[in-house]
PDB file with one MODEL, atoms N, CA, C and O in Angstrom:
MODEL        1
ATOM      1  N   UNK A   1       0.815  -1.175   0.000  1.00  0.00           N
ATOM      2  CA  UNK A   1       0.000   0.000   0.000  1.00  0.00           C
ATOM      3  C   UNK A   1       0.873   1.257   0.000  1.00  0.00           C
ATOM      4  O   UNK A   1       0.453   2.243  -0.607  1.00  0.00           O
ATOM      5  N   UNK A   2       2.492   1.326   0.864  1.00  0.00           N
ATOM      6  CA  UNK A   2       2.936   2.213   0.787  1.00  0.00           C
ATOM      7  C   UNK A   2       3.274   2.449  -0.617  1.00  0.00           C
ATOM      8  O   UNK A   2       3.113   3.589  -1.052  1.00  0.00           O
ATOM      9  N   UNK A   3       3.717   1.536  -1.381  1.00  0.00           N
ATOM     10  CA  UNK A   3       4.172   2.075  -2.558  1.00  0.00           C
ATOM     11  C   UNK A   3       3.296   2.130  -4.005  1.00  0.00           C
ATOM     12  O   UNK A   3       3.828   2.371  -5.089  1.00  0.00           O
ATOM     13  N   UNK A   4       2.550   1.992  -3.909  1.00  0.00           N
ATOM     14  CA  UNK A   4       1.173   1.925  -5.024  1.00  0.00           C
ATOM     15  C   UNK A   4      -0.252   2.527  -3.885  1.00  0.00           C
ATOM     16  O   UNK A   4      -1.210   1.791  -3.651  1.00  0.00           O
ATOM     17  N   UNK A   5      -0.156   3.674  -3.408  1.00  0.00           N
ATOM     18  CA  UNK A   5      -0.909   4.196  -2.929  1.00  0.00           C
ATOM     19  C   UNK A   5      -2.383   4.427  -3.882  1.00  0.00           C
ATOM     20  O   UNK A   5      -3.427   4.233  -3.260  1.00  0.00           O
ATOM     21  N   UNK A   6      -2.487   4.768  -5.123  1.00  0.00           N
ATOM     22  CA  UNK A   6      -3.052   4.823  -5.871  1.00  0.00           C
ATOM     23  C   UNK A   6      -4.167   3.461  -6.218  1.00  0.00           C
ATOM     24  O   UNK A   6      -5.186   3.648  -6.883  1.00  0.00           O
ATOM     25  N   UNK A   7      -3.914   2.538  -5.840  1.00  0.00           N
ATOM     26  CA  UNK A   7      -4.474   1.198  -5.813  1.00  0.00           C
ATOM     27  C   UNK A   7      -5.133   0.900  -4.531  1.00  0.00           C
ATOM     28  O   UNK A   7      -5.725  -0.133  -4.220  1.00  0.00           O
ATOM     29  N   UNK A   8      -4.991   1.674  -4.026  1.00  0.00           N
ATOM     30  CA  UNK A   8      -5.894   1.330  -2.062  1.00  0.00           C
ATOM     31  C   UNK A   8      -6.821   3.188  -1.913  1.00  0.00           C
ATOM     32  O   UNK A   8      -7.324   3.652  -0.890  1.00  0.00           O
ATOM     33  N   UNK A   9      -6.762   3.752  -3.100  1.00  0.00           N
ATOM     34  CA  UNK A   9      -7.494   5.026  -2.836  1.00  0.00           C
ATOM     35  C   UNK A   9      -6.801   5.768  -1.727  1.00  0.00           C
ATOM     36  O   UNK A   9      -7.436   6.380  -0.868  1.00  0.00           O
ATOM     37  N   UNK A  10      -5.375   5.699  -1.763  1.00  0.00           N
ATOM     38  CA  UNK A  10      -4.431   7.029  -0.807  1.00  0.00           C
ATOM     39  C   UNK A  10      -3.785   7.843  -1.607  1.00  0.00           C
ATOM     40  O   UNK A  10      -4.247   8.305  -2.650  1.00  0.00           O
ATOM     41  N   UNK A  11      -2.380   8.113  -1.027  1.00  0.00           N
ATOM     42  CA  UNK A  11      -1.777   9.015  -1.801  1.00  0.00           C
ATOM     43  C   UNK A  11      -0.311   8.713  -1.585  1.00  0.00           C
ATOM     44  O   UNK A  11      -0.108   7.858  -0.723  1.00  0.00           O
ATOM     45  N   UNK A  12       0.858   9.272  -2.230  1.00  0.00           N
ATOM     46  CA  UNK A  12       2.070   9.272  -1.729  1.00  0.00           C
ATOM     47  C   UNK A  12       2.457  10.588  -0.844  1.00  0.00           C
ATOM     48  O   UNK A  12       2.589  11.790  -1.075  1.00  0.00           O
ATOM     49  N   UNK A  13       2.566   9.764   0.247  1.00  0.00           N
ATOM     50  CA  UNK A  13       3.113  10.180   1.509  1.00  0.00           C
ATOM     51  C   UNK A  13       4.630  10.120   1.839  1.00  0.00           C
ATOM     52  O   UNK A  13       4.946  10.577   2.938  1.00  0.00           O
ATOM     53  N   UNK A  14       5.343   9.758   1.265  1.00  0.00           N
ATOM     54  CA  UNK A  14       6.836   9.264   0.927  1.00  0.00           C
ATOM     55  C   UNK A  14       7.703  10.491   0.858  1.00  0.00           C
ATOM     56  O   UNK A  14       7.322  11.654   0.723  1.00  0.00           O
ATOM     57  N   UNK A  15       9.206   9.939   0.999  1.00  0.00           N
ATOM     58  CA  UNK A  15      10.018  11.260   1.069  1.00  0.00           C
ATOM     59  C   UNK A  15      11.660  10.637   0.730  1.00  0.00           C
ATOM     60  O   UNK A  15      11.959   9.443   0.724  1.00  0.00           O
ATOM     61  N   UNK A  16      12.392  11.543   0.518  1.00  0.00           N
ATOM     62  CA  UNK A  16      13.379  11.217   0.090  1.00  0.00           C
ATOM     63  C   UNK A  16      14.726  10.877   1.172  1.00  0.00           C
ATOM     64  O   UNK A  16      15.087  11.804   1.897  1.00  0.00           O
ATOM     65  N   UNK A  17      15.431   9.584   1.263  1.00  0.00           N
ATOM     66  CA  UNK A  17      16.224   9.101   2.266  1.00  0.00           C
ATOM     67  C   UNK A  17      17.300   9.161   2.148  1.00  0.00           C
ATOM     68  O   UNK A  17      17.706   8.853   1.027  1.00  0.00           O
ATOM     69  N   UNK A  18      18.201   9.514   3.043  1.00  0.00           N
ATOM     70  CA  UNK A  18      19.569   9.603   2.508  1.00  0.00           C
ATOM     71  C   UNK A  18      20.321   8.203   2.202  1.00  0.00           C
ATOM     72  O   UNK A  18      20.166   7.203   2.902  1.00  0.00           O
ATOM     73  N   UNK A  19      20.964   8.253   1.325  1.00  0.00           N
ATOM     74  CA  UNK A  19      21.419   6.859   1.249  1.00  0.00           C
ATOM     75  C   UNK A  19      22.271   6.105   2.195  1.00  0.00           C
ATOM     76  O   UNK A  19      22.447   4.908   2.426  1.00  0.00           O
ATOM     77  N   UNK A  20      22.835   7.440   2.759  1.00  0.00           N
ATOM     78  CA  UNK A  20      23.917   6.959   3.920  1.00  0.00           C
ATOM     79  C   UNK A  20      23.273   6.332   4.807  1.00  0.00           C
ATOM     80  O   UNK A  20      23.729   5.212   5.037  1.00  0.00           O
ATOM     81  N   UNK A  21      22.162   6.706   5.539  1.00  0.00           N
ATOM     82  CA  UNK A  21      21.422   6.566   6.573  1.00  0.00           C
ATOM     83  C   UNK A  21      20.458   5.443   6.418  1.00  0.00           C
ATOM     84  O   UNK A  21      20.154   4.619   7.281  1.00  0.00           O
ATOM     85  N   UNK A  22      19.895   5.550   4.845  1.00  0.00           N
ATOM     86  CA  UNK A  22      20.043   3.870   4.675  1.00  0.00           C
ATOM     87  C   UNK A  22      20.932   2.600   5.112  1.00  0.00           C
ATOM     88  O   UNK A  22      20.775   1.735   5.974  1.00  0.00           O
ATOM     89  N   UNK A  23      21.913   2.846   4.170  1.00  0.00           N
ATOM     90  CA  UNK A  23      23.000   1.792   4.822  1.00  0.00           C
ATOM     91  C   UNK A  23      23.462   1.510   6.084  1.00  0.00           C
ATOM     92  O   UNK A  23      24.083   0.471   6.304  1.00  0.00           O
ATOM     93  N   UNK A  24      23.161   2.550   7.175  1.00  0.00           N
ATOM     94  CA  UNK A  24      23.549   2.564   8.413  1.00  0.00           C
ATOM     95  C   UNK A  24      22.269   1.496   9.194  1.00  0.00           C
ATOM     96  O   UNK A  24      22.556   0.690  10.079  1.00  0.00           O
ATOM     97  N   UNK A  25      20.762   1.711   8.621  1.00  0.00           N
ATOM     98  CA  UNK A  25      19.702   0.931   8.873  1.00  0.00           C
ATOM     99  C   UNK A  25      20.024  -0.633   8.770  1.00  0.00           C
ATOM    100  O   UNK A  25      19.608  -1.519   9.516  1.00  0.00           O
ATOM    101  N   UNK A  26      21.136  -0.791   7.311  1.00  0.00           N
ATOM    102  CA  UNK A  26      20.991  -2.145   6.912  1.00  0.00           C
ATOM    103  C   UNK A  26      21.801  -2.759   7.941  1.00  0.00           C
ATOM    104  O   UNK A  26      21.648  -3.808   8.567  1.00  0.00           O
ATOM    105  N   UNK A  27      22.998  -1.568   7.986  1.00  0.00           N
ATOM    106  CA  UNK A  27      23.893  -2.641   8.898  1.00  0.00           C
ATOM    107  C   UNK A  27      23.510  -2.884  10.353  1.00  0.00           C
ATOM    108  O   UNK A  27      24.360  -3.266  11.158  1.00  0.00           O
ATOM    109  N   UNK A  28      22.180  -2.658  10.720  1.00  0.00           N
ATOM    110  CA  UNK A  28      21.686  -2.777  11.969  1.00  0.00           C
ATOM    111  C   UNK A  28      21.417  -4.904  11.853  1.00  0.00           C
ATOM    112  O   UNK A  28      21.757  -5.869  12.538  1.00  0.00           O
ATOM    113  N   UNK A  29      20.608  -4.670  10.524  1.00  0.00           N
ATOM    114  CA  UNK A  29      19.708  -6.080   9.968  1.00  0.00           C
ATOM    115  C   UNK A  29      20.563  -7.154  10.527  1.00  0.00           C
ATOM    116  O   UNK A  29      21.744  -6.811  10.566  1.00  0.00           O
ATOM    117  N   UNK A  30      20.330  -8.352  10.974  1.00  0.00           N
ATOM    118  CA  UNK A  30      21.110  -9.665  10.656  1.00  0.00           C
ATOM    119  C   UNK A  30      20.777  -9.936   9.661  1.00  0.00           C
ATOM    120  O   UNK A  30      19.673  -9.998   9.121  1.00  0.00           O
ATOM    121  N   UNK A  31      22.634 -10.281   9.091  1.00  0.00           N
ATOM    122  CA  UNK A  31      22.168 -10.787   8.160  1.00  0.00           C
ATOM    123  C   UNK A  31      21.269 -12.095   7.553  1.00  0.00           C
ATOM    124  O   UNK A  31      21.027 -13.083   8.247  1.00  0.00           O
ATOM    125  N   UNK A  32      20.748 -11.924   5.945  1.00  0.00           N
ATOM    126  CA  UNK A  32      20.200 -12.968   5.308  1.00  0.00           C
ATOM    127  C   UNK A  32      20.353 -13.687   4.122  1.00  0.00           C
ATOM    128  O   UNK A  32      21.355 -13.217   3.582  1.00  0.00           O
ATOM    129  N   UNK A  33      19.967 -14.429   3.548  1.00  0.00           N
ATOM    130  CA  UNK A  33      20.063 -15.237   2.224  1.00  0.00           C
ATOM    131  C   UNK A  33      18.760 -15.228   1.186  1.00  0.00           C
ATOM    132  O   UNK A  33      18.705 -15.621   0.021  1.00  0.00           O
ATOM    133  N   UNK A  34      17.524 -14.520   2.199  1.00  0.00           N
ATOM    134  CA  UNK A  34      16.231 -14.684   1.190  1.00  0.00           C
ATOM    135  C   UNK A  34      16.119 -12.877   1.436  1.00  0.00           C
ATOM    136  O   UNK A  34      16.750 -12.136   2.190  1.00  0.00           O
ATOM    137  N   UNK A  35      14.685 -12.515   0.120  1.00  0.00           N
ATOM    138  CA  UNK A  35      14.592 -11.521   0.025  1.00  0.00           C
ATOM    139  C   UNK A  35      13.589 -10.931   0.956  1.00  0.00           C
ATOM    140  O   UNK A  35      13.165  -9.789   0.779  1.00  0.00           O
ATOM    141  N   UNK A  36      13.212 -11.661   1.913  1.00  0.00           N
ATOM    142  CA  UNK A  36      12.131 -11.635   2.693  1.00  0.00           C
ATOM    143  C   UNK A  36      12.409 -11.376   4.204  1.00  0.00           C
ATOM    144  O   UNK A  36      11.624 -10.978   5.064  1.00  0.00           O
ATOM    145  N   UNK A  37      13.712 -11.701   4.305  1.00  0.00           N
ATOM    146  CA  UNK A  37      13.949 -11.559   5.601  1.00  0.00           C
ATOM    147  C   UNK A  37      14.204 -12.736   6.178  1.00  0.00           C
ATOM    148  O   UNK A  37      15.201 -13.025   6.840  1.00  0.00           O
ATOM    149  N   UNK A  38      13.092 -13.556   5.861  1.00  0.00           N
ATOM    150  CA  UNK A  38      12.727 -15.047   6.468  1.00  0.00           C
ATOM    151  C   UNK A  38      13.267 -16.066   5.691  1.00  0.00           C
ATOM    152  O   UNK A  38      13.102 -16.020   4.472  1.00  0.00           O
ATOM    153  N   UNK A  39      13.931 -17.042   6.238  1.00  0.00           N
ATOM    154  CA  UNK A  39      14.335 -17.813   4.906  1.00  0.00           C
ATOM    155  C   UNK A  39      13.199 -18.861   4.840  1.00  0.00           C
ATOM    156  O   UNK A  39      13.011 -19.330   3.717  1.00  0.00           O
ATOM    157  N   UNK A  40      12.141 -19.467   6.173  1.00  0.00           N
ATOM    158  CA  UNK A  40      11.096 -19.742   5.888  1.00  0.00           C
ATOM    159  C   UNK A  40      10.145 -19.640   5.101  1.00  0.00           C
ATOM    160  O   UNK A  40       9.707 -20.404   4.242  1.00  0.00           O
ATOM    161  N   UNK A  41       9.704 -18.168   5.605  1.00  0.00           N
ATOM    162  CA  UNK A  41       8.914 -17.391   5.104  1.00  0.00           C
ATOM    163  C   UNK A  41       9.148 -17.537   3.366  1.00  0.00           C
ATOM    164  O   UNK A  41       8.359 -18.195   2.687  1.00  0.00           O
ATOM    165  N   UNK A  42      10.216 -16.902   2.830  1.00  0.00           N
ATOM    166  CA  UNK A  42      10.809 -16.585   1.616  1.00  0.00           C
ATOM    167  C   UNK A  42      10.819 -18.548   0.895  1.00  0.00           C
ATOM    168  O   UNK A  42      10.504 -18.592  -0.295  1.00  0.00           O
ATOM    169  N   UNK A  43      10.995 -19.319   1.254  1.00  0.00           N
ATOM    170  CA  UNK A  43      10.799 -21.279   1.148  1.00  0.00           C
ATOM    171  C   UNK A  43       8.845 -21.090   1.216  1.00  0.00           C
ATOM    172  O   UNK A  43       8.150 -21.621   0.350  1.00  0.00           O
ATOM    173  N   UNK A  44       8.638 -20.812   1.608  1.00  0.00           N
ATOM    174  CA  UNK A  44       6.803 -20.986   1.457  1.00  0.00           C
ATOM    175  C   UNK A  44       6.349 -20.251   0.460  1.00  0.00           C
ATOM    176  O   UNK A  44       5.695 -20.886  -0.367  1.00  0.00           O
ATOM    177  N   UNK A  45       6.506 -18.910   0.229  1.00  0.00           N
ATOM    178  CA  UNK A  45       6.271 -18.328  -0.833  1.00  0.00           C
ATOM    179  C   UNK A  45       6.847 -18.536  -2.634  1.00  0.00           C
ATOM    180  O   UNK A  45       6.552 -18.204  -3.782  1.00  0.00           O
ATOM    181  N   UNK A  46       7.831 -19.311  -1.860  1.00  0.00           N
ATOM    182  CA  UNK A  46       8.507 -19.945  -3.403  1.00  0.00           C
ATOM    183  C   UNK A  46       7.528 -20.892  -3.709  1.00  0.00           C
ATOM    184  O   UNK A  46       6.834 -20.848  -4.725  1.00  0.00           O
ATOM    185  N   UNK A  47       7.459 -21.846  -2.742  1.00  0.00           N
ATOM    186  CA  UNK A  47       6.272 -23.145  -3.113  1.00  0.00           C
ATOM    187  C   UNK A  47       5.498 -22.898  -3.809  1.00  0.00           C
ATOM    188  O   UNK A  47       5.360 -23.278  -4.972  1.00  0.00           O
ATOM    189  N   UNK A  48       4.397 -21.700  -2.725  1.00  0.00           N
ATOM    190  CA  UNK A  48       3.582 -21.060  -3.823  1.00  0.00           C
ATOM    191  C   UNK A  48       3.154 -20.670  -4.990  1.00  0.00           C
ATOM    192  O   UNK A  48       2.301 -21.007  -5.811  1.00  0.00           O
ATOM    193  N   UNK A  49       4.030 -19.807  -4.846  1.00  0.00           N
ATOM    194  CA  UNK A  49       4.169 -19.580  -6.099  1.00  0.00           C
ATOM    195  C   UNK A  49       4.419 -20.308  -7.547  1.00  0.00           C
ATOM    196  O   UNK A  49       3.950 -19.934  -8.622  1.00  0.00           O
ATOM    197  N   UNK A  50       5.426 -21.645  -7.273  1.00  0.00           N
ATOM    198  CA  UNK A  50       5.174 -22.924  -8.147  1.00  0.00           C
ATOM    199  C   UNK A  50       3.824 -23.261  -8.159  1.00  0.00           C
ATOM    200  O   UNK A  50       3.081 -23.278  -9.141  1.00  0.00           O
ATOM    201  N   UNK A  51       3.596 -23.486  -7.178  1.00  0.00           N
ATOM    202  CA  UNK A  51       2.164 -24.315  -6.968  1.00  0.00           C
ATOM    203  C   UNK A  51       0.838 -23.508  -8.090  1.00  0.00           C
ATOM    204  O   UNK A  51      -0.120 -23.979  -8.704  1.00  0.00           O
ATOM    205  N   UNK A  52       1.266 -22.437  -7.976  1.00  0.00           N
ATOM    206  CA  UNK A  52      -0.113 -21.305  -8.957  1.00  0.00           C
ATOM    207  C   UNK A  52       0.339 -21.383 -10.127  1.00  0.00           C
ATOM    208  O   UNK A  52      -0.499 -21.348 -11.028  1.00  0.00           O
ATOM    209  N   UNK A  53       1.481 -21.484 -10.419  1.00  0.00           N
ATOM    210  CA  UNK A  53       1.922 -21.267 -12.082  1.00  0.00           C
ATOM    211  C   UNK A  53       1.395 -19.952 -12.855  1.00  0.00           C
ATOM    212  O   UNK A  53       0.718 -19.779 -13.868  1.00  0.00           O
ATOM    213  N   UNK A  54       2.173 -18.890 -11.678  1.00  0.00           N
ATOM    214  CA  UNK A  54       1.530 -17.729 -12.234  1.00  0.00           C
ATOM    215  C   UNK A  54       2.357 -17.415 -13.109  1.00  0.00           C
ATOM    216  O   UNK A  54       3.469 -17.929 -12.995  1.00  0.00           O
ATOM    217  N   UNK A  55       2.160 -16.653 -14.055  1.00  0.00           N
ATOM    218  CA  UNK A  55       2.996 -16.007 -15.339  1.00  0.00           C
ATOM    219  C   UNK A  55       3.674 -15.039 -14.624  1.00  0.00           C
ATOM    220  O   UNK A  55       3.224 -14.304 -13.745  1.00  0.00           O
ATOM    221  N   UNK A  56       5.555 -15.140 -15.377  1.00  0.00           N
ATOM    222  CA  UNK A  56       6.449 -14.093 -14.804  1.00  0.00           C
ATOM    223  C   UNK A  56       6.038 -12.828 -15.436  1.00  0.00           C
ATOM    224  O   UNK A  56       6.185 -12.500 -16.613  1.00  0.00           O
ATOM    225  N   UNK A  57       5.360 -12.000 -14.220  1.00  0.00           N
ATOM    226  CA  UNK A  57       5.312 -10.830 -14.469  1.00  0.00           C
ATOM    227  C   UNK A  57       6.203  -9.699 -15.648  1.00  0.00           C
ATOM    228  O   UNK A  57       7.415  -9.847 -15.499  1.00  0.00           O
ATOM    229  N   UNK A  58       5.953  -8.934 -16.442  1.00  0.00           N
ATOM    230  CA  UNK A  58       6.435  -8.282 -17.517  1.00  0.00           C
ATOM    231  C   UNK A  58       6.577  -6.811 -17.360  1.00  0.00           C
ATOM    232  O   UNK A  58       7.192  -6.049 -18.105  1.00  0.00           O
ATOM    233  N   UNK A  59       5.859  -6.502 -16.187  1.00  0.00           N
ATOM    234  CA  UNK A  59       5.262  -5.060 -15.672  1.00  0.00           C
ATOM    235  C   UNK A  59       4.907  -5.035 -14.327  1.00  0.00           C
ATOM    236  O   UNK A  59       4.274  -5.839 -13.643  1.00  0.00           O
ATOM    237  N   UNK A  60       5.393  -4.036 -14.087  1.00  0.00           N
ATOM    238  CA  UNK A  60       5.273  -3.772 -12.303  1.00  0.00           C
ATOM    239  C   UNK A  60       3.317  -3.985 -12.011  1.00  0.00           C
ATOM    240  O   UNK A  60       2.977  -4.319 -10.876  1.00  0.00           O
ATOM    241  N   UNK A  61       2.660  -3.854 -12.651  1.00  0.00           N
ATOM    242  CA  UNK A  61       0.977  -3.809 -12.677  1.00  0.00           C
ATOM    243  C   UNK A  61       0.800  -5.539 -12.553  1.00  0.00           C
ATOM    244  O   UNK A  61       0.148  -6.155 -11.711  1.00  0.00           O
ATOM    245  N   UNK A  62       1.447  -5.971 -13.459  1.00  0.00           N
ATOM    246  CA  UNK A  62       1.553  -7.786 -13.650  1.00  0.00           C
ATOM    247  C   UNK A  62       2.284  -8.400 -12.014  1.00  0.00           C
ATOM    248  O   UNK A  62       2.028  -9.477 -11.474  1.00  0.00           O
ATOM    249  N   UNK A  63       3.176  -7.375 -11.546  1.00  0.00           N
ATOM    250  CA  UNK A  63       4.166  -8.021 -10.292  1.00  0.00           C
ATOM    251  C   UNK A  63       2.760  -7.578  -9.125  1.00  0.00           C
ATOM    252  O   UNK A  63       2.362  -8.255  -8.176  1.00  0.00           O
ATOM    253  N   UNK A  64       2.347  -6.517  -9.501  1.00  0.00           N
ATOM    254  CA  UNK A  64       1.419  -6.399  -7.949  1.00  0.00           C
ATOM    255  C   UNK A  64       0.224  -7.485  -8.485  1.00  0.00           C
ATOM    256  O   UNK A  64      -0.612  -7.699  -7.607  1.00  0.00           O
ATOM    257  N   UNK A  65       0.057  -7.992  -9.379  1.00  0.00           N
ATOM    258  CA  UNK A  65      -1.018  -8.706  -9.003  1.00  0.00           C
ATOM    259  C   UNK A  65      -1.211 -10.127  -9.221  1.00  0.00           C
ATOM    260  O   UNK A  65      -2.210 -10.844  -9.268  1.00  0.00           O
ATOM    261  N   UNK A  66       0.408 -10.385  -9.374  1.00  0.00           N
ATOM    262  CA  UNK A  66       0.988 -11.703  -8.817  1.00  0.00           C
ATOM    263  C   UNK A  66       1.418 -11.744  -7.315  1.00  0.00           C
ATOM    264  O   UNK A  66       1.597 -12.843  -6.790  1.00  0.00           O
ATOM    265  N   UNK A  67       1.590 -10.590  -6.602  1.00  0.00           N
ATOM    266  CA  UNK A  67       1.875 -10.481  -5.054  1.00  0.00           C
ATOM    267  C   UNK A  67       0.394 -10.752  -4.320  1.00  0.00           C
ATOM    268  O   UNK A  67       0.079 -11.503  -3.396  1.00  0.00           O
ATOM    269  N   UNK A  68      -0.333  -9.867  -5.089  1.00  0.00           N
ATOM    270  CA  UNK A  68      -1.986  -9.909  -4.336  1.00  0.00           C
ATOM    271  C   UNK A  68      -3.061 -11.206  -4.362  1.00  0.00           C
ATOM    272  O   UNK A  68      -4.089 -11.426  -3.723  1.00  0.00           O
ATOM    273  N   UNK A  69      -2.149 -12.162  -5.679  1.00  0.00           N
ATOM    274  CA  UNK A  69      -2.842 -13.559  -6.008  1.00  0.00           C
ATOM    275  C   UNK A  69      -2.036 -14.087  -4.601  1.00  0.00           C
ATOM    276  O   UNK A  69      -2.773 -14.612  -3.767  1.00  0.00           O
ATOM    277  N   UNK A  70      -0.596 -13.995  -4.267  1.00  0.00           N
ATOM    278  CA  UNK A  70      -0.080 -14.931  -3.173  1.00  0.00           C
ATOM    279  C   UNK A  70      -0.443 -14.348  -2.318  1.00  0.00           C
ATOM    280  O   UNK A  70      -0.616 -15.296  -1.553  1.00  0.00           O
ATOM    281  N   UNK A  71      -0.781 -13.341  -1.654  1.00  0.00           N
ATOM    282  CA  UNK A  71      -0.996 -13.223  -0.387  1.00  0.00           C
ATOM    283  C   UNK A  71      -2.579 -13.917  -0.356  1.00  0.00           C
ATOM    284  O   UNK A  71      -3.026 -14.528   0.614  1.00  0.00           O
ATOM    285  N   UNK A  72      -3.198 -13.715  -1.441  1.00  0.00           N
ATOM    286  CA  UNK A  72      -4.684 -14.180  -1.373  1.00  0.00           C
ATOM    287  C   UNK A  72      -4.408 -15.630  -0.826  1.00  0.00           C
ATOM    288  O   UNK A  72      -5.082 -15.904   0.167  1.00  0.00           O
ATOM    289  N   UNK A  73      -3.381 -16.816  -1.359  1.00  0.00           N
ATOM    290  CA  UNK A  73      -3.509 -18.433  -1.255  1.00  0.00           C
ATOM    291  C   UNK A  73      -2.915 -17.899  -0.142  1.00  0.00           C
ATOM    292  O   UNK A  73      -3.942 -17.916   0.536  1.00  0.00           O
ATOM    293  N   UNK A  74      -2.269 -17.537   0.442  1.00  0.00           N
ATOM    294  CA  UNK A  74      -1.407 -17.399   1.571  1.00  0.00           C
ATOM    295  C   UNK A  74      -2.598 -17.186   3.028  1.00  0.00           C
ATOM    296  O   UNK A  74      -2.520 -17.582   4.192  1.00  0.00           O
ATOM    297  N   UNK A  75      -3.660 -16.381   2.290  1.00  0.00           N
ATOM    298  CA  UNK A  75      -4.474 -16.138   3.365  1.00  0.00           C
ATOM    299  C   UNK A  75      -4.275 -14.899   4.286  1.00  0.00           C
ATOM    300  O   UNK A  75      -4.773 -14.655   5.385  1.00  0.00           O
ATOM    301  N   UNK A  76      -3.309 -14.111   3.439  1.00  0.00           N
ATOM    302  CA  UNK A  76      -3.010 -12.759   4.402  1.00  0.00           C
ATOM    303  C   UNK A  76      -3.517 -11.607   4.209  1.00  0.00           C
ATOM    304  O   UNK A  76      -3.240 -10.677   4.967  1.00  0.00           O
TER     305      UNK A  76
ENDMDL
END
């Protein structure tokens, strides 16, 4: 929702970050190996996603609504 505000009837509320202060965030993170954070988490959603045989997205419009089909089987 934060980043496709336009699709939930909001707005962009967003602002510009320094990059430094980014990186200072990351190096807080433990590190990981999945893009999720979770390497669970990130192993279930792979399944999934086999499991639907959704078409690789071509367009960011195609990626949100291959995210919104998995969270749907996901149940979230």
């Amino acid at each position: 929702m934060y980043h496709l505000p336009h699709r939930f009837g909001g707005r962009d509320c967003g602002f510009q970050v320094d990059p430094q202060v980014l990186q200072e965030f990351k190096d807080l993170l433990p590190p990981t190996n999945s893009l999720s954070g979770d390497d669970d988490l990130q192993a279930y959603f792979a399944n999934l996603e086999r499991q639907s045989q959704l078409a690789p997205p071509i367009n960011w419009p195609a990626a949100v609504d291959n995210y919104l089909a998995l969270k749907e089987m996901a149940g979230l």
